[in-house]
N, C-alpha and C positions, 0 to 999 in steps of 0.2 A: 400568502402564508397564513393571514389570519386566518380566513375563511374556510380553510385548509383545515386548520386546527380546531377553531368551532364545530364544523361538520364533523370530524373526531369524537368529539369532547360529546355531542349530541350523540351519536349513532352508542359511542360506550354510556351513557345513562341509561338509550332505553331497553340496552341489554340486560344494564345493571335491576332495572326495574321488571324487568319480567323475568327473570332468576328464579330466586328460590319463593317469589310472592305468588306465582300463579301455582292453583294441583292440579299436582301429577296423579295420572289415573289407577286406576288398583290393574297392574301387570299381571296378577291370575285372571282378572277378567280379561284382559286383553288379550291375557294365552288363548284363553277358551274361544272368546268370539272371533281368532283370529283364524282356526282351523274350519275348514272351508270340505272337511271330511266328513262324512260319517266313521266310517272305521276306524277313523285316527281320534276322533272325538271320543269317541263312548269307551277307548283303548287307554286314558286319563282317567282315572280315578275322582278328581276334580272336579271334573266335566258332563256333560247328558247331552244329547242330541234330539231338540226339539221336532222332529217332522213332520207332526201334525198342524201344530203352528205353524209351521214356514219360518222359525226363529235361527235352524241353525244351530250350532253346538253353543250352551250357555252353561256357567260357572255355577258349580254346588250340587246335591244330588240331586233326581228326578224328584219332582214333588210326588209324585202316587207310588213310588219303590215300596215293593216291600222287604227288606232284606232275609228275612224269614220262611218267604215262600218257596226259595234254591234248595232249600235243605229236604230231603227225599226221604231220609229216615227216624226213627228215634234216637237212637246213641248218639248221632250229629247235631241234632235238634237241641236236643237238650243239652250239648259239650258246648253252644255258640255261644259267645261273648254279646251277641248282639241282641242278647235281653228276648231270647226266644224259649216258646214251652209247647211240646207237642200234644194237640189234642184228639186223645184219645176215640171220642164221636167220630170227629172227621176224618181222620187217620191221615193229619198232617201237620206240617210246623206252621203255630200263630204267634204275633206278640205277646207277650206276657202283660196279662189286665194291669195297669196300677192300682 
């Protein structure tokens, strides 16, 4: 019975010690590296699909995006939220200089 109950008493400490003392991973990164897609990846707003690295779907936006470049006209261009101004020379949407 003793031994019983030691083996208990041991198995519940080293539960009790790896609890809330070990971290836990960031679950949007885990989202992201967990899809194994491309078209489910890049379909996450969250998300980018590395392919030329060999990385796979990683969390956050693509680092070379430009969000500026989709926009096709003036009137849209310059309606974005996303800190864009059309220029005129190129006859396209750029970021706005700071």
């Amino acid at each position: 019975m003793r031994p019983t109950f030691l083996a208990f008493l041991l198995t519940l400490s080293a539960l009790a010690a790896t609890g809330p003392a070990t971290a836990e991973p960031d679950m949007d990164t885990v989202r992201c590296t967990a899809i194994r897609d491309a078209a489910q990846c890049v379909s996450r707003p969250d998300c980018w699909y590395d392919a030329a690295g060999g990385n796979g779907c990683l969390k956050g936006p693509r680092p070379d995006e430009n969000p500026c470049q989709v926009h096709g006209s003036k009137s849209v261009c310059n309606t974005s939220t996303l800190g864009c101004t059309w220029n005129e020379a190129e006859s396209k949407c750029v970021r706005k200089a700071n």
